[in-house]
C-alpha positions as CSV (number, residue, x, y, z in Angstrom):
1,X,61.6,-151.6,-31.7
2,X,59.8,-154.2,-32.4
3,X,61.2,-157.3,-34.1
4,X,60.0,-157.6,-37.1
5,X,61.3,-153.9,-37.8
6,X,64.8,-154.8,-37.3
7,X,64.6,-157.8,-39.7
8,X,63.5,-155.5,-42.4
9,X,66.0,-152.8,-41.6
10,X,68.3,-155.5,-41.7
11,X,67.0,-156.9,-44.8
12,X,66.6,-153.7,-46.4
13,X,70.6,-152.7,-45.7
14,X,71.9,-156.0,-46.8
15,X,69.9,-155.6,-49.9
16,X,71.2,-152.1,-50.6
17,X,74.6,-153.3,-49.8
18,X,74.9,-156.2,-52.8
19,X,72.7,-154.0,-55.1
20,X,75.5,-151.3,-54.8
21,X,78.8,-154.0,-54.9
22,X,76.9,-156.0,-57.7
23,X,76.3,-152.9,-59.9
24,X,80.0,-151.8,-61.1
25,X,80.4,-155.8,-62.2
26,X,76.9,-155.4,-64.2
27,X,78.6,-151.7,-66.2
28,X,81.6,-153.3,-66.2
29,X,80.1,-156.9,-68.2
30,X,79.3,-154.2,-71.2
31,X,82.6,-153.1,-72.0
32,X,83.7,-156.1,-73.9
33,X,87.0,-156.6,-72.4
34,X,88.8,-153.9,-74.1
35,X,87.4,-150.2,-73.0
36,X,85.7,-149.4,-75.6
37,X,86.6,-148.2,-79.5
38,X,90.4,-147.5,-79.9
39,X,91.1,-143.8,-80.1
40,X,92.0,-143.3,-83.4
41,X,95.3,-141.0,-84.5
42,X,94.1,-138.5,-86.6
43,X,96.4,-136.4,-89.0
44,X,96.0,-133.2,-90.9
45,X,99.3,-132.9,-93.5
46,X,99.6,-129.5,-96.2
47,X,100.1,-131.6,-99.6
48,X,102.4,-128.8,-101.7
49,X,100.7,-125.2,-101.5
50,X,97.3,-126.4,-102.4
51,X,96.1,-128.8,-100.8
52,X,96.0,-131.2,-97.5
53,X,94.8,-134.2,-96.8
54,X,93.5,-134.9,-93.1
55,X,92.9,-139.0,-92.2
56,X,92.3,-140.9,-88.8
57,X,93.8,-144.3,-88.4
58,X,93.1,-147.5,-85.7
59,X,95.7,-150.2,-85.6
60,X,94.6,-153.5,-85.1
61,X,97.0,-155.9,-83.1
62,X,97.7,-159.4,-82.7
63,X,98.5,-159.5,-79.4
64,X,97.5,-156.9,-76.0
65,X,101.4,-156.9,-75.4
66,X,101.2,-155.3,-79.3
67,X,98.4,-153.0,-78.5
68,X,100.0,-151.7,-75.4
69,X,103.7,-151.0,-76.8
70,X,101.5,-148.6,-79.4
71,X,100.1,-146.5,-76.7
72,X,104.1,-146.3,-75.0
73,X,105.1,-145.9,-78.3
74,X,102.3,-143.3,-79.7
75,X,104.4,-140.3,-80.2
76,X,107.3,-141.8,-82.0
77,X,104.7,-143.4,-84.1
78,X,103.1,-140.1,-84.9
79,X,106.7,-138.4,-85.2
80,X,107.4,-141.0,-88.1
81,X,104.0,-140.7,-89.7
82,X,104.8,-137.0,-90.2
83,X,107.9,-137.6,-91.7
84,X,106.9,-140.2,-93.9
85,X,103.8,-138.0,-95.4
86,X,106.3,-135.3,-96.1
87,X,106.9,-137.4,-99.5
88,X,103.8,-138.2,-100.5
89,X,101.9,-136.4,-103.5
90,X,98.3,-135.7,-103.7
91,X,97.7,-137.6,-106.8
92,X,98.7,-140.6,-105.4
93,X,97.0,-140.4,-102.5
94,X,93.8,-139.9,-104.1
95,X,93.9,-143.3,-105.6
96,X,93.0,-146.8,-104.1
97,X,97.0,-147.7,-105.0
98,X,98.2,-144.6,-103.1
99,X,96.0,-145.5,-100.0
100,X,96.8,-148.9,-99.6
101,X,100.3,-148.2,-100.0
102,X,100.3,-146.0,-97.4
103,X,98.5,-148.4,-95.1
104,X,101.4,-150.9,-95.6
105,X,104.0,-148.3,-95.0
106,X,102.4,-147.6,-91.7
107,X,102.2,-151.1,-90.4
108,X,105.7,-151.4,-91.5
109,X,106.8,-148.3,-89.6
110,X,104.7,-149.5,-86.8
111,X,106.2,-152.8,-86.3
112,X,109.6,-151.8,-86.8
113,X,109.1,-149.3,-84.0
114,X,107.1,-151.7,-81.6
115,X,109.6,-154.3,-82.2
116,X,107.1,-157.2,-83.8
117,X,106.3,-158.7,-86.9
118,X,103.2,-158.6,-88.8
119,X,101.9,-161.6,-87.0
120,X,102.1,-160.9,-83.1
121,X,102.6,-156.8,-83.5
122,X,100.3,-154.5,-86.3
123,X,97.9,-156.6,-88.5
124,X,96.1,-153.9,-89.9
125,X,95.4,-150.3,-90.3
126,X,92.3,-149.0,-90.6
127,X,91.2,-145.5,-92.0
128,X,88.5,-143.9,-90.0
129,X,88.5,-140.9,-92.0
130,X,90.5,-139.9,-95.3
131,X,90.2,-136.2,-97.2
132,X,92.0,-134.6,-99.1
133,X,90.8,-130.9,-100.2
């Protein structure tokens, strides 16, 4: 083999070699940190005989210690969510009131569960979806 054949070859592997390390850091730089959108919790609830009302929800945190003790605590969360829907009315959930009344109940529940206040734990809750038919 001649020279000049084994410094391409050479070249060539070395090339394919950092192409190959380099490229999970370059997918990697797109994810913004966090993994993408939240998944959201998404609820479907009877409202009496005649109706139900079926809504999706993303918690923002103040803190990733926060936003980590959601995902441990997700189905006590959900568990308490149920429980707390089982008094609402559909009436009062159609209205801007009724919403953002339930909102604040959730980040209340939330917190209390997650152990954190309003300022390191739940901020905000977010509807990703809200119907009621």
């Amino acid at each position: 083999m001649s020279l000049t054949y084994r410094v391409c070859k050479t070249l060539l592997a070395v090339g394919v070699i950092l192409l190959t390390s380099l490229f999970p850091l370059a997918a990697s730089a797109n994810d913004h940190g966090g993994g993408g959108a939240p998944e959201p919790m998404v609820f479907t609830f009877n409202l009496g005989d005649r109706a139900y009302v079926q809504f999706g929800l993303i918690f923002e945190t103040g803190s990733p210690e926060a936003a980590h003790e959601l995902v441990v605590y997700r189905p006590k969360i959900q568990h308490e969510i149920i429980l707390l829907m089982s008094g609402k009315e559909e009436a009062h959930l159609r209205t801007l009131a009724g919403k953002k009344e339930l909102i604040e109940e959730v980040i209340e529940l939330a917190n209390h569960i997650i152990h954190e206040d309003r300022k390191d734990g739940v901020k905000e809750v977010l509807f990703t979806k809200f119907l009621i038919q």
